[in-house]
N, C-alpha and C positions, 0 to 999 in steps of 0.2 A: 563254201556252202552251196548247195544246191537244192531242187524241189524234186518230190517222189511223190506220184502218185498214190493212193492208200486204193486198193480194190475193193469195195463195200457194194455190198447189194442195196436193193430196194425195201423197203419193211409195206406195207401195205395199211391203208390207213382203216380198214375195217378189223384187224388186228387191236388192235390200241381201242376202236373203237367199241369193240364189243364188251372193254371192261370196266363202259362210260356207261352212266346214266343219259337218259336221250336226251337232256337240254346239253349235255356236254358233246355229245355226239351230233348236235346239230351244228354248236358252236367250232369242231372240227373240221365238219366241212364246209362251213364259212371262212376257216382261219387258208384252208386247202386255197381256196376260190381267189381270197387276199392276194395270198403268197405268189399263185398263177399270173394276176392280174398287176401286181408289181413288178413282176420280173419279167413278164413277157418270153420273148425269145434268149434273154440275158440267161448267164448262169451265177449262180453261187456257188463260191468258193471260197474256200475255208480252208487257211493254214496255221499248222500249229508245228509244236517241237514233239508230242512223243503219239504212239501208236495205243499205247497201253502204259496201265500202273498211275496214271491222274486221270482227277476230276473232270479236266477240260479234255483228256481225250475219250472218256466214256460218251460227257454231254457232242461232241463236236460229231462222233460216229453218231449219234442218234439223230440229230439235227439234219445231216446228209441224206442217213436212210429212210429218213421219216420224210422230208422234201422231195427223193426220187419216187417215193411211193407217189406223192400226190404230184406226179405228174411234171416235177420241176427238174431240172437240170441243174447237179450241183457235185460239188467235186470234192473230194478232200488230201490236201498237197500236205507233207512233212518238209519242213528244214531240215534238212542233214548235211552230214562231213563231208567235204570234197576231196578237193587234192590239196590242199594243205592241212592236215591232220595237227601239226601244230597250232596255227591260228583258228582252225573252227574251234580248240580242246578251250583254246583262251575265250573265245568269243561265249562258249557256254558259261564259263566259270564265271566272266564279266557280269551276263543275263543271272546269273543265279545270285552274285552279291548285288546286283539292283533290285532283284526281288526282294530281298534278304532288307535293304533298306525300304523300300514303301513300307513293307511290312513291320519298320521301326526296332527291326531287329540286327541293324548292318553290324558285322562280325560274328557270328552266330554260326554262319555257312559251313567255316573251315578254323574254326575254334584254335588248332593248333600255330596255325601259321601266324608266325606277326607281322604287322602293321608295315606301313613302309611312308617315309615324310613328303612322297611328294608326285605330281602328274608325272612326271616323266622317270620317277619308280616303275610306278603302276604298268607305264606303257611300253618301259624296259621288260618287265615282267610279262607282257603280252604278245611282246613281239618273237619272245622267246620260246611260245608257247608254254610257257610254268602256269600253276593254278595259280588262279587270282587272287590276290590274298584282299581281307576284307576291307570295306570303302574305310578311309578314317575319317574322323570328323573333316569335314568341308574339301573332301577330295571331288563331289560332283562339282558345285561350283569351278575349284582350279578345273576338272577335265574340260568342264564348258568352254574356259576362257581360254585353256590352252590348247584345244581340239587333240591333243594325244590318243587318248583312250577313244574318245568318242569317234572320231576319225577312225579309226581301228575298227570301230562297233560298225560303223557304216560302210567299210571297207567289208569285211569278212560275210555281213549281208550280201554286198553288192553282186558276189558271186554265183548269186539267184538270179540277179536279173535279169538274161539270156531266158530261164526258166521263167519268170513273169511273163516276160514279154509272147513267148510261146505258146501259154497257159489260159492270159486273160484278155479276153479282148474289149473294147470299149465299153459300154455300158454294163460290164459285168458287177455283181456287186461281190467287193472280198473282205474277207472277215479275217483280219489277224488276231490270234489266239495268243495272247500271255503278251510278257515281256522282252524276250527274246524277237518276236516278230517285229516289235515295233519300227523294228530298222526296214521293215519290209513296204513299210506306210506308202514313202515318198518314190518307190521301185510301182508300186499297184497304180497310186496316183498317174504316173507320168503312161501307162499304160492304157488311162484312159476309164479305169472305173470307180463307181462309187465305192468307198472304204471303208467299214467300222473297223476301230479298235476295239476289240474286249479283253477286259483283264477279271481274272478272278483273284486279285491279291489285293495286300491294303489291310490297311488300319482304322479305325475312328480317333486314334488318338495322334494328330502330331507331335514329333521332333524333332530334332535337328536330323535324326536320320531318313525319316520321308521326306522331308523339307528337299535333301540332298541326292533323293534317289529319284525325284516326280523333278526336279529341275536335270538330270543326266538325257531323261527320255522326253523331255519340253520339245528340243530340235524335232526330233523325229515326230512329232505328232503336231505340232500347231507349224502354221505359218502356209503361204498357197502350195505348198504341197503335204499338208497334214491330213487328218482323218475328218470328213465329214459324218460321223456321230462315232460315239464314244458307250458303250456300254461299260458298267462296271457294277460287280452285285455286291458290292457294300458302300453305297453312294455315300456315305460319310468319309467314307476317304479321299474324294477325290478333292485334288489341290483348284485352288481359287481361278487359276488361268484356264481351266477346263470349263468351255460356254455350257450355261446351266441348260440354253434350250438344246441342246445336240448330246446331252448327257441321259441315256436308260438307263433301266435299274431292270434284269432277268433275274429269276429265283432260280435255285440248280435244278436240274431236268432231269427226275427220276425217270429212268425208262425200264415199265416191268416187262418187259420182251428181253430184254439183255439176259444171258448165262448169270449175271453176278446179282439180278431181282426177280426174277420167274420163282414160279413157285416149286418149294422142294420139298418131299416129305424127309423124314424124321429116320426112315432106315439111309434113304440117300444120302442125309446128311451126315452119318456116320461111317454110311462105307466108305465116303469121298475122305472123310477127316483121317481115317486106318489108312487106306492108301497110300495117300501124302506123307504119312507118320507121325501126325500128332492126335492120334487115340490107338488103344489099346485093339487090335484087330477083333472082333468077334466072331460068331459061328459063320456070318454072311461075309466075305472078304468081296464078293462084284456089286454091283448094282452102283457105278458109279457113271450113271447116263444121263445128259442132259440136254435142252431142247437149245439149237444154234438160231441165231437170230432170222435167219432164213427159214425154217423150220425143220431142218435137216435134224439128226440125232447127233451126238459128240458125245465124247468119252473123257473122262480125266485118266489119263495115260500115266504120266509123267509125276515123279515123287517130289517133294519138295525136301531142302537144303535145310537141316533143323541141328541145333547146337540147344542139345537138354541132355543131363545128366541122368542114368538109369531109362527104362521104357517109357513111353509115353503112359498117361492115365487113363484111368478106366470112364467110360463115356459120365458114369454118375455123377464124376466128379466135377464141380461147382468152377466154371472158368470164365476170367476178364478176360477179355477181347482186344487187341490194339490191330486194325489189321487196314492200315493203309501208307500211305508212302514212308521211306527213308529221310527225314525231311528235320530238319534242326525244329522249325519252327515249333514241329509236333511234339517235340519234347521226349521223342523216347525213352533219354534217360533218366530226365525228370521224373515218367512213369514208373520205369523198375525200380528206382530210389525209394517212390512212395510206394508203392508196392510192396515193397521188402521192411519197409520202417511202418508203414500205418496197416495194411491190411492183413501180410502175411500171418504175423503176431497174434491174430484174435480172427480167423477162418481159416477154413481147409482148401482155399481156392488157390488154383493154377492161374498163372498170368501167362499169357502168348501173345509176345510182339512179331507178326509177320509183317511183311512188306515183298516187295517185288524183289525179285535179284537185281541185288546190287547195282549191275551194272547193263539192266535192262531196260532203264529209263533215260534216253538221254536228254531230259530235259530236270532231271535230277544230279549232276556231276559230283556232289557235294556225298551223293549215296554211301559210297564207300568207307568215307571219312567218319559219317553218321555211325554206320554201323560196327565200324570199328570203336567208338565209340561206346555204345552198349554191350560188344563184346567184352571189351577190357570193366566195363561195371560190373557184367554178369558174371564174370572169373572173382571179382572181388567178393560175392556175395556169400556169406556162411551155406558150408556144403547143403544145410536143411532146408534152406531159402531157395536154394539155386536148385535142386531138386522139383520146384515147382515153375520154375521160370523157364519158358521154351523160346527161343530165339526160331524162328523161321524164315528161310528166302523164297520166296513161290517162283514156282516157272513163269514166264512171259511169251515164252516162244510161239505159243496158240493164245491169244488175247481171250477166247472164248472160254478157252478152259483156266485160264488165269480168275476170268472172274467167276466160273463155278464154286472153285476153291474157295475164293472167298464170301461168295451167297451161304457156304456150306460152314465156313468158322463164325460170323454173324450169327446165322440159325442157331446154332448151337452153343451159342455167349449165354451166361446168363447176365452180364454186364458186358454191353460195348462202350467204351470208353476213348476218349480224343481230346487229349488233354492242350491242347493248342494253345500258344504263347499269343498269335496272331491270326484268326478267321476269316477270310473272304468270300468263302464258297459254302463250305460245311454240307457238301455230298456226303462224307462218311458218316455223319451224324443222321440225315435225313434217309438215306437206304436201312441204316440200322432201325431208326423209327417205322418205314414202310413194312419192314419185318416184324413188324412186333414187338423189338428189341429193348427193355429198358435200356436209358443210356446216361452217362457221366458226360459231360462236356464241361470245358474252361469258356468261364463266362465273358465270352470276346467277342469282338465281330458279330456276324451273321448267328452266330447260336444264340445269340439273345435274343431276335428276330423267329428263327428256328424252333426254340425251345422252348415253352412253356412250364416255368420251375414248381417243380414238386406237379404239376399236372399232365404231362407228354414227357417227361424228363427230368434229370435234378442237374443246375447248373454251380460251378463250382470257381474258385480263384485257383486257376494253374499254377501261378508262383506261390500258393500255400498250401502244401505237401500234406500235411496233417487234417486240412480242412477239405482235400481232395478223396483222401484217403477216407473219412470219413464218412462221404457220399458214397465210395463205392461202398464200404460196409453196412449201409442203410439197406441197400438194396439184396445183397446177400444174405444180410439177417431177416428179412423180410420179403420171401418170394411173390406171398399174395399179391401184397401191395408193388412190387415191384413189374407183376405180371398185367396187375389194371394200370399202371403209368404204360406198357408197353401197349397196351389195347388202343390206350387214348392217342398214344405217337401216333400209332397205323390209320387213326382215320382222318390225325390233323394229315399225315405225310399225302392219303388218298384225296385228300379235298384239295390242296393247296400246290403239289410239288409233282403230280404224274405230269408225262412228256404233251398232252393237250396243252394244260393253262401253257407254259411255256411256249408251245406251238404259236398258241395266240397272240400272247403281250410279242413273238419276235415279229409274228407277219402284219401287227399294228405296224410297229414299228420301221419295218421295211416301207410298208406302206406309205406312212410319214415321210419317210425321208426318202422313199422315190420322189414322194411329191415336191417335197422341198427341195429337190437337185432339179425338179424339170420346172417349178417356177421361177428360180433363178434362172434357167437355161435361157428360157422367155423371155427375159428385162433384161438380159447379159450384152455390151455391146459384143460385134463380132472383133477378134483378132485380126488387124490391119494382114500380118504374115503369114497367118495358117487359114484365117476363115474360121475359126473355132470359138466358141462362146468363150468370152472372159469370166470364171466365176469365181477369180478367188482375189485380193488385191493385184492389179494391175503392174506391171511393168512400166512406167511412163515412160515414154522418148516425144519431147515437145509436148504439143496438145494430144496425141494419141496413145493408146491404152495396149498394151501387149502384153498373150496370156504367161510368159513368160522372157528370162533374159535373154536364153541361148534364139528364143524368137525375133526378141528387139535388134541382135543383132546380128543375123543374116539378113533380116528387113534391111538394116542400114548399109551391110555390105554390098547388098544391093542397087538401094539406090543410090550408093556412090555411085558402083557402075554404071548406072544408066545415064549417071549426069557427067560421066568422062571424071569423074574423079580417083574413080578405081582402076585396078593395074590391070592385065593379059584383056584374052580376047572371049573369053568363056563366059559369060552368065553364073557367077556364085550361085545365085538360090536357084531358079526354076523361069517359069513360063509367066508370072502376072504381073506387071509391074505396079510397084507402088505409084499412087498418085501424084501426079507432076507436081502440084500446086503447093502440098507436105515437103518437097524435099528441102525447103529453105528454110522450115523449121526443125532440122534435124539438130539436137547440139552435139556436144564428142560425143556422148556415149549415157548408155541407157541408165534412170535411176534404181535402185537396188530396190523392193515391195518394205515397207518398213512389215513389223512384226506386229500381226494384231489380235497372235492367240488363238486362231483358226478363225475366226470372224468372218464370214463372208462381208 
């Protein structure tokens, strides 16, 4: 694995601001002054796994653009494939079935494949580069005990490192994005900067499978090389060894500047949807123009990959919405199930499950599987059914015109729907609401947060098909009413979710926890071997404190040498020597930090 730059411009903070009311436009350039005044000369930096097609890569571009605007220095790095193409394939599928577990859903990822009895299965299967087949019950524990898999995880990271080291330099502060990075924690750590973890995944409800996927990623996050705070936006998930003071809660970071939330009229929306192929062309086939985050003009060029029986429909026609990632959890098949069993039966409405091309997420591996998955449903379904059901892959190749595409299928939903098994983020839900958009969500996670039932939205049980299906049909049979629930979304989503409030709760935040790293830094003894403040459990060697082992014991090679107990004629460490009067209390060899959960 290795790190890539992402090239992103600056967005401009009087942009965002001119579609703030002035107590919020004040509170913007307070949040700017924060941000500056925390970071100083440091940079921010932000890595994640995909470019385009998720949540956290929309929020993660705006957070950049919107920090280089106000003046700050910040970067944004991908994880990607190296040179071993087998091990990064495994290292993804790993990250995806540990998602797959916080989210209480472990086996779910890759549905077809079976189980396998045991850590050094798994790790057989890893090192072979084969997909990962899913956790089984108490497989994270054995990985922890037997370090197979997990070794591997921290292995196939490791080859970032060279790229950390080059990237960040001390004081920086870095934000590892998802699950996947996690392995990134203790590479940033040793580099010398401040580290949040963020995760948008997670459940409110335990079992045995978060139980098994939040103990896989424990190593990697607690202990003196873990993450000094922890963001997660559905704090109900997070497991008990996660310190409750170093634990935020960010809401998802609508940004109406992006291709995929600007505003679009109504012929746009339909030249774009003809275009692509999923509506009926009309007398107007151009005007498919849209404003790029920079404020350049862009075009939807490029058609999308659409598996529908007969022409697409005419724009009149009444259409449910699914249009976000290839992802188990979403349940796409679940969707077309009910779809075809509760709504088709009693409306005239079109259903479109779009998602990103397959295989232009690579923080999605599992995509393929997915969709091959509602292919094989969509072929089952009676030819009249299937006549209404459009399967579509969107291009990714320009991220910008990716998410016009789908600003443009949103606008034109009269239901958008997100039938989600497991929520932690719930961007698709909340862009829909900023639009206007009535919306169907599974009453999970964050949409209960999100959603206000029967008044910004109707929330529903994803595992009851009938009772799913039902809601959409409330809303189809009843546009009025269906159009003031979308009124009421757009001014909860304007009040609560535009990229400001976010702005602010992150550069409190930073703030906090500049602080809280520089008053440790203050009371911190210094490192006998480096001179560097000790601030996480100590290394003990005798009565002295060292910031880590690889330090405790060049120190000691050391002072062998200086006391004639060490071998050749060379100086091991350097130029300072340890204190005379300490070398008598050296014993063999340095004590290991116990484990205190990240605890300072």
């Amino acid at each position: 694995m290795g790190l890539r730059q992402v090239d992103v411009g600056a967005v401009a903070p009087d942009r965002l601001a001119a579609l703030l009311s002035p107590g919020r436009r004040a509170e913007l350039i307070a949040s700017g002054a924060r941000l500056r005044a925390a970071l100083g000369e440091q940079a921010l930096v932000c890595i994640g796994m995909s470019r385009t097609g998720t949540g956290v890569a929309d929020l993660t571009e705006a957070v950049v653009t919107a920090s280089r605007g106000l003046g700050i220095q910040a970067r944004w790095l991908l994880l990607e494939s190296g040179r071993d193409a087998g091990a990064d394939t495994a290292f993804r599928r790993l990250a995806e079935q540990v998602c797959h577990a916080i989210n209480g859903l472990a086996g779910m990822g890759n549905p077809r494949q079976a189980g396998i009895a045991s850590a050094d299965g798994l790790a057989g299967v890893l090192r072979a580069g084969q997909a990962a087949p899913a956790l089984y019950p108490g497989a994270a524990a054995a990985l922890n005990q037997q370090s197979a898999a997990a070794t591997l995880y921290r292995q196939a990271a490791a080859g970032a490192g060279a790229d950390v080291r080059d990237l960040v330099r001390p004081g920086d502060v870095v934000v590892c994005m998802g699950v996947a990075t996690a392995a990134l924690v203790p590479l940033a750590k040793r580099a010398g900067a401040t580290v949040v973890w963020s995760c948008r995944s997670g459940t409110e409800t335990a079992n045995e499978h978060t139980r098994e996927g939040w103990e896989f990623l424990r190593p990697f996050l607690t202990g003196p090389e873990g993450a000094d705070a922890f963001v997660l936006s559905l704090p109900a998930a997070a497991p008990d060894w996660l310190p409750s003071h170093r634990l935020y809660t960010l809401p998802p970071l609508l940004d109406p500047l992006s291709a995929k939330n600007q505003p679009m009229d109504t012929a746009t929306v339909r030249a774009v949807l003809s275009h692509v192929g999923l509506l009926q062309r009309g007398e107007q086939a151009s005007g498919t123009v849209f404003v790029r985050r920079d404020g350049s003009p862009g075009r939807v060029d490029r058609h999308a990959d659409i598996l529908q029986t007969g022409a697409p429909p005419p724009a009149e026609v009444p259409m449910v919405i699914y249009a976000t990632r290839w992802a188990a959890r979403k349940d796409p098949v679940g969707l077309l199930a009910c779809f075809a069993d509760e709504v088709a039966p009693h409306t005239d409405a079109h259903l479109v499950l779009a998602g990103p091309a397959v295989h232009g997420v690579p923080a999605d591996p599992d995509a393929p599987e997915v969709f091959a998955d509602c292919l094989a449903a969509w072929r089952r379904l009676p030819h009249a059914v299937r006549t209404r059901v459009h399967l579509a892959c969107l291009p990714v190749a320009d991220p910008e015109e990716y998410g016009a595409i789908v600003n443009a299928l949103q606008r034109h939903a009269s239901v958008v729907v997100d039938k989600s098994l497991a929520e932690a983020h719930g961007l698709t839900v909340v862009e829909a609401m900023y639009k206007a958009r009535p919306v169907v969500a599974g009453a999970v996670g964050v949409h209960a947060d999100h959603i206000r039932d029967e008044w910004t939205g109707l929330l529903a049980d994803p595992r009851d098909p009938a009772g799913f299906g039902k809601a959409i049909r409330r809303l189809l049979d009843d546009p009025t009413w269906a159009s003031q629930l979308g009124t009421a979304a757009h001014r909860h989503a304007v009040a609560d979710f535009l990229g400001d409030r976010h702005l602010t709760q992150w550069s409190r935040m930073l703030a906090e926890l500049r602080a809280d790293v520089a008053a440790r830094t203050e009371v911190a003894a210094l490192c006998p071997g480096c001179s560097r403040p000790v601030l996480h459990t100590p290394v003990q060697v005798g009565e002295l404190d060292f910031c880590s082992a690889p330090c405790a014991r060049a120190w000691q090679a050391r002072a062998a040498w200086l006391s004639g107990a060490g071998d050749g004629d060379v100086d091991p460490v350097g130029s300072t020597p340890p204190r005379i009067g300490d070398l008598v209390r050296l014993p063999t060899g340095p004590r290991e930090p116990a484990d205190t959960g990240g605890r300072a």
